[in-house]
C-alpha positions in Angstrom: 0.0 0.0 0.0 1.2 3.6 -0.8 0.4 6.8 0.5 -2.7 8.4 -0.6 -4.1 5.4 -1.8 -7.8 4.6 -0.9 -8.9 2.1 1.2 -11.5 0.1 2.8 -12.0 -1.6 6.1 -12.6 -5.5 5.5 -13.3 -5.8 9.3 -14.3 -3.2 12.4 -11.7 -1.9 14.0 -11.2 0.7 16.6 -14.7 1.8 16.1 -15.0 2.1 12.4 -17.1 -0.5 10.7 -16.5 -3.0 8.1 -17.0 -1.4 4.3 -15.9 2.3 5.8 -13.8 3.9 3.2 -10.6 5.7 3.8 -7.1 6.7 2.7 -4.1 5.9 3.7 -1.8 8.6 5.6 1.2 6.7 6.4 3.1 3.1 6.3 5.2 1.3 8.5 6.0 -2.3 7.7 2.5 -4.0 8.4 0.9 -1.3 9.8 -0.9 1.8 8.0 -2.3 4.7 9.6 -5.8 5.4 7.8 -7.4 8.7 7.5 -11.8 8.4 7.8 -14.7 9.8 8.6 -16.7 8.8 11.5 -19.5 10.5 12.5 -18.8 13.6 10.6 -15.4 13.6 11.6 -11.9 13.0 10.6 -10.5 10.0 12.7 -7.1 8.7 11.7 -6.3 5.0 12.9 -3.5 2.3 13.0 -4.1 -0.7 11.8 -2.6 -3.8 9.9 -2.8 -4.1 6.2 -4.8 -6.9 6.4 -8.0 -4.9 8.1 -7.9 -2.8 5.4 -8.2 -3.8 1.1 -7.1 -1.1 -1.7 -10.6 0.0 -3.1 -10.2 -1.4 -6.6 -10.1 -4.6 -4.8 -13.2 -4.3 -2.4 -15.1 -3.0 -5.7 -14.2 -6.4 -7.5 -14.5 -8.4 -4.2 -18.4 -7.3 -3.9 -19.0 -7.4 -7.9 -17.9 -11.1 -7.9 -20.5 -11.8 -4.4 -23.4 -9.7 -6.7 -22.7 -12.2 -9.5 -22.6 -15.9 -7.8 
């Protein structure tokens, strides 16, 4: 993942729910910080890059659920 790349939560995490949108804001090995909004907010959190998908990927992942 790079920085400034947009994201998606695949699972809740530090109050923000699964399917939230964000973008990164920084990366450390397997840990990104992510940029959101919550509740009209801005909330940044840290979490592992497997919580999170690019959002090219999410897009495809629910387009192939849709079609089975």
């Amino acid at each position: 993942m790079d920085v400034g790349e947009a994201v998606v939560f695949v699972r809740p995490v530090n109050g923000v729910s699964a399917g939230k949108p964000g973008r990164v804001i920084a990366v450390a090995d397997d840990t990104v910080m992510v940029e959101c909004r919550v509740r009209e907010r801005l909330k940044c959190v840290l979490v592992h890059t497997w919580d999170v998908l690019p959002e090219r990927l999410w897009e495809r992942l629910l387009k192939r659920r849709t079609q089975q």
